[in-house]
C-alpha positions in Angstrom: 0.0 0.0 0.0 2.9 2.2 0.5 4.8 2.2 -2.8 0.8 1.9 -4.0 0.5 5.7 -3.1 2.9 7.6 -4.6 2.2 5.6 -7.8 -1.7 7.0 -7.5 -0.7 10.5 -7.1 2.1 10.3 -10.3 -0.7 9.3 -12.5 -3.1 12.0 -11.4 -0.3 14.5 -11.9 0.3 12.9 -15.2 -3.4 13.0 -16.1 -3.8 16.6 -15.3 -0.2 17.4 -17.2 -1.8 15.6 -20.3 -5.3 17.0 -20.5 -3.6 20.8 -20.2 -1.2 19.7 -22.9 -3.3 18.7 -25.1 -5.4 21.4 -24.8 -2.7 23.8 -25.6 -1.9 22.0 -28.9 -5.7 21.2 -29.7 -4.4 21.9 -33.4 -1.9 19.7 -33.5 -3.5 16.8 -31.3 -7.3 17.3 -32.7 -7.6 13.7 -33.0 -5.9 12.5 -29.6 -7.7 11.2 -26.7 -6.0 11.8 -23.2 -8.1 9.0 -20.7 -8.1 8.3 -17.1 -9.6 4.5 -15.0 -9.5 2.4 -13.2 -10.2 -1.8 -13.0 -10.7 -4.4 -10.8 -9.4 -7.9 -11.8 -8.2 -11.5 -10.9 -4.4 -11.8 -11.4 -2.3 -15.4 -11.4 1.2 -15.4 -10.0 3.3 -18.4 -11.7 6.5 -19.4 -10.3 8.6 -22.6 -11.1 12.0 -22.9 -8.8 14.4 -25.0 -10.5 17.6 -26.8 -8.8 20.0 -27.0 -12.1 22.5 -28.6 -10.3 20.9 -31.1 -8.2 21.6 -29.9 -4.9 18.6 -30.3 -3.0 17.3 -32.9 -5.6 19.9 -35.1 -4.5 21.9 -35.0 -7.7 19.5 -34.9 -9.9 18.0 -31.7 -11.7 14.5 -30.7 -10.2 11.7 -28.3 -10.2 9.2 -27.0 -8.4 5.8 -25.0 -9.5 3.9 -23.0 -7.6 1.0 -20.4 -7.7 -1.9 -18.5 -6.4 -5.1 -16.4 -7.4 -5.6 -13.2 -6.0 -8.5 -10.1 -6.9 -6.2 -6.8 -7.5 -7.1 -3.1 -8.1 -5.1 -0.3 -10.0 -5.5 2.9 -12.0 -4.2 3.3 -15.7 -3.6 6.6 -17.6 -2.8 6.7 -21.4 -2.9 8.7 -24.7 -3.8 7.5 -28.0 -4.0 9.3 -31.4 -6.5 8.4 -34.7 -4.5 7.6 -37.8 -7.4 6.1 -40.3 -8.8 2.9 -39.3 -6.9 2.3 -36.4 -5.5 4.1 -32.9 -2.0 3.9 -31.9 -0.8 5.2 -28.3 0.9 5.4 -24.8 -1.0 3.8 -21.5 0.7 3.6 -18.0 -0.7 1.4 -15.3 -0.3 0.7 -11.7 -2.2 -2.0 -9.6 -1.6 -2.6 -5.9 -1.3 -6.5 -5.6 -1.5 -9.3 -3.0 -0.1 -12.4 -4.1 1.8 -15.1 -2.1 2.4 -18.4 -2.8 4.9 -21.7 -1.5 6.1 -24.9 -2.4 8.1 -27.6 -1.4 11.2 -28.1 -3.0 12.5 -31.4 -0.9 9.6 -33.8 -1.2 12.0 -36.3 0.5 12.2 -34.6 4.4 9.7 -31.9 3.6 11.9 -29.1 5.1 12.8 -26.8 2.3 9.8 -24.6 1.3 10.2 -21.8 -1.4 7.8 -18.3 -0.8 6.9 -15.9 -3.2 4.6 -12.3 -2.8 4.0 -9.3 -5.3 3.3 -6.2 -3.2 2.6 -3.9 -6.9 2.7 -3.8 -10.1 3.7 -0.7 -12.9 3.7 -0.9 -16.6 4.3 1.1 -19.3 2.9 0.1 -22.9 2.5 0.8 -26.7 -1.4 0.4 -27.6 -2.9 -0.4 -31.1 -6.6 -0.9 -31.7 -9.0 -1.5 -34.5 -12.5 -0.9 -34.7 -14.2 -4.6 -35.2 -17.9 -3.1 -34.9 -19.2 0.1 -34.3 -18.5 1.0 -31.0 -16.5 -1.9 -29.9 -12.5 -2.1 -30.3 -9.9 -4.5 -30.5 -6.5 -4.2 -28.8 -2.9 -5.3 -28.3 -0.3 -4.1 -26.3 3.2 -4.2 -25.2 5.9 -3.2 -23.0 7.4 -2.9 -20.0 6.8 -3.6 -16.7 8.3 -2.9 -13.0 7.0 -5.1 -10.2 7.8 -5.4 -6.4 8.5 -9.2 -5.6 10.0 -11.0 -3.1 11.3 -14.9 -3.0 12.3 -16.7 0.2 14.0 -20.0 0.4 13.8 -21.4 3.7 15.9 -24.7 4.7 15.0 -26.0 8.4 17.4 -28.2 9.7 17.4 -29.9 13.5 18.9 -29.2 16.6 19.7 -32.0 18.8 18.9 -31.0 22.7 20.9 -33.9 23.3 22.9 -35.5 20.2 22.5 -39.0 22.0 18.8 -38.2 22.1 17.9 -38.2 18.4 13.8 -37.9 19.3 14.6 -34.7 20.9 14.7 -31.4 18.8 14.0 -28.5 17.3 14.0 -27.2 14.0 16.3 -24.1 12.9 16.5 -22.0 10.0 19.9 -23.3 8.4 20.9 -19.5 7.2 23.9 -20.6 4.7 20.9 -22.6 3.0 18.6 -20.2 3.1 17.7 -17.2 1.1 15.9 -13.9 0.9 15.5 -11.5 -2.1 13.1 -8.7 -2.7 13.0 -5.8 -4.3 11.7 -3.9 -7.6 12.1 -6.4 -10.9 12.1 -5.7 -14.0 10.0 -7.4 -16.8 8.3 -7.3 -19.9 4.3 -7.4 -20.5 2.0 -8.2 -23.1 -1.8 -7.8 -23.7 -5.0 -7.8 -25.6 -7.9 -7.0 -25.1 -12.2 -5.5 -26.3 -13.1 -1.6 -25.5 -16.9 -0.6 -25.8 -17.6 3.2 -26.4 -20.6 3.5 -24.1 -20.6 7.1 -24.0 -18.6 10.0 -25.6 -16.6 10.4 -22.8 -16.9 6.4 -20.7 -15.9 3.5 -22.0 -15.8 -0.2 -20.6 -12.5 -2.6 -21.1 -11.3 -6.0 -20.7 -8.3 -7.6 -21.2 -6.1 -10.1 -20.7 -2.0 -9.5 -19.8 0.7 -11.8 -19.3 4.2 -10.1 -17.6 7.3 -11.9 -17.1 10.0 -10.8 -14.7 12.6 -13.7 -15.8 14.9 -15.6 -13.6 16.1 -14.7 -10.4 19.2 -16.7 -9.3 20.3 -17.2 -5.6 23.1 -19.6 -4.2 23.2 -21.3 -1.5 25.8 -23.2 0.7 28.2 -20.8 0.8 30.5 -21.7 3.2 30.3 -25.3 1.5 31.5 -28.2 3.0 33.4 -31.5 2.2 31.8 -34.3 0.9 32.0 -37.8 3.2 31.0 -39.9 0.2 33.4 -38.3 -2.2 36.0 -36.1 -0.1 35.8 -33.8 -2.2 34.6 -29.8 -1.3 31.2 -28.7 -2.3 31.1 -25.4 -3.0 27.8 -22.7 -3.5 25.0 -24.3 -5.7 22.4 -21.9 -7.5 18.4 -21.9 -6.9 16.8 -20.2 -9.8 12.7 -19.1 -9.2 11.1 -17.9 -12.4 8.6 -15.3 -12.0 5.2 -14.7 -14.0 2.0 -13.1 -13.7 -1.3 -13.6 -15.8 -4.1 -10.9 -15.6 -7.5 -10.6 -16.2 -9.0 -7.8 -15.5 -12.3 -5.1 -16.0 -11.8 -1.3 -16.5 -14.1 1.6 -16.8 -12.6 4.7 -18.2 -13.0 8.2 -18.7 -11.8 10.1 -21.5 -10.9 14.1 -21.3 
């Protein structure tokens, strides 16, 4: 909700900036259509961790997918100019999401658990539409896309009270086979999508988007250890959790 706000206020700025803008140049920008909304939508997160090099599979490659559905809001702004037939413009969105998700990468012990969250999502994208009826409108788009994620690795291990006592322990957090990484991720998006002119000045949306943030690589044991079946020392091992979204989502828009 915090990185949410900010992101609200920059595209009311914007939309204000644009609709004096275009006023100004009414001339040159007779055909262009400065719009402001906002939607309400289901959105997919999609993750798959992967274990190239067999570490926690044992030697043997192995992956994990995971996921979750979640309702999400956000606001979009954008700008789109007539040329003939078809429309061709700028639209900027920002949605305030709550996704989280886990899943068990050692289905041996059970004691290794991958998390994922998205906290919000921004995107910038190029917009082309054609009219397929007379007040309805088919669209694509593409771009970019900025989204806050974060992917935990947790490895419990136990601890022996007594080490002659092997029923009685607890289990810790082992921290040099463990990871956390969060922060803003960069991506790419793409979309399509049906716009209905109700009005002059409303129309209704829906579309569909898919937005990948690629692959984000961790390593683990790193302080390695020596191997009592080889002798030989094992050194850090990458985890690598791909990240996707898949959006569906219903907009009603305002044009200026």
């Amino acid at each position: 909700m915090n990185r949410f706000i900010p992101i609200l206020v920059s595209l009311v700025a914007s939309t204000s900036f644009f609709h004096q803008n275009t006023t100004a140049h009414a001339g040159s920008l007779a055909d262009a259509n400065v719009y402001f909304g906002g939607f309400v939508g289901l959105i997919a997160d999609r993750n798959e961790f992967s274990d190239p090099q067999g570490f926690v599979g044992f030697g043997n490659g192995y992956e994990v997918k995971f996921g979750s559905e979640t309702p999400h809001i956000g606001v979009l702004l954008g700008i789109d100019h007539q040329f003939d037939r078809i429309r061709i413009g700028l639209e900027m969105d920002a949605a305030m999401l709550n996704n989280s998700s886990s899943g068990v990468a050692d289905t041996k012990y059970f004691d290794e658990t991958i998390y994922t969250s998205y906290d919000a999502l921004v995107s910038v994208r190029a917009r082309l539409s054609v009219p397929i009826h007379e007040r309805l409108q088919l669209f694509g788009t593409v771009g970019g896309a900025i989204g806050w994620v974060e992917n935990r690795f947790i490895d419990l291990d136990p601890y022996y009270h007594n080490p002659s006592d092997k029923d009685n322990y607890v289990l810790v957090v082992d921290p040099d086979d463990s990871f956390t990484d969060h922060g803003a991720r960069l991506g790419w998006v793409i979309g399509a999508g049906l716009d209905w002119q109700a009005t002059d000045i409303w129309s209704a949306r829906f579309d569909v988007s898919y937005v990948d943030f690629g692959t984000d690589r961790n390593f683990v044991n790193k302080d390695g250890f020596i191997s009592s079946r080889t002798g030989k020392h094992i050194g850090a091992k990458p985890y690598d959790i791909d990240n996707t979204l898949v959006i569906a989502r219903f907009a009603m828009i305002r044009s200026f």
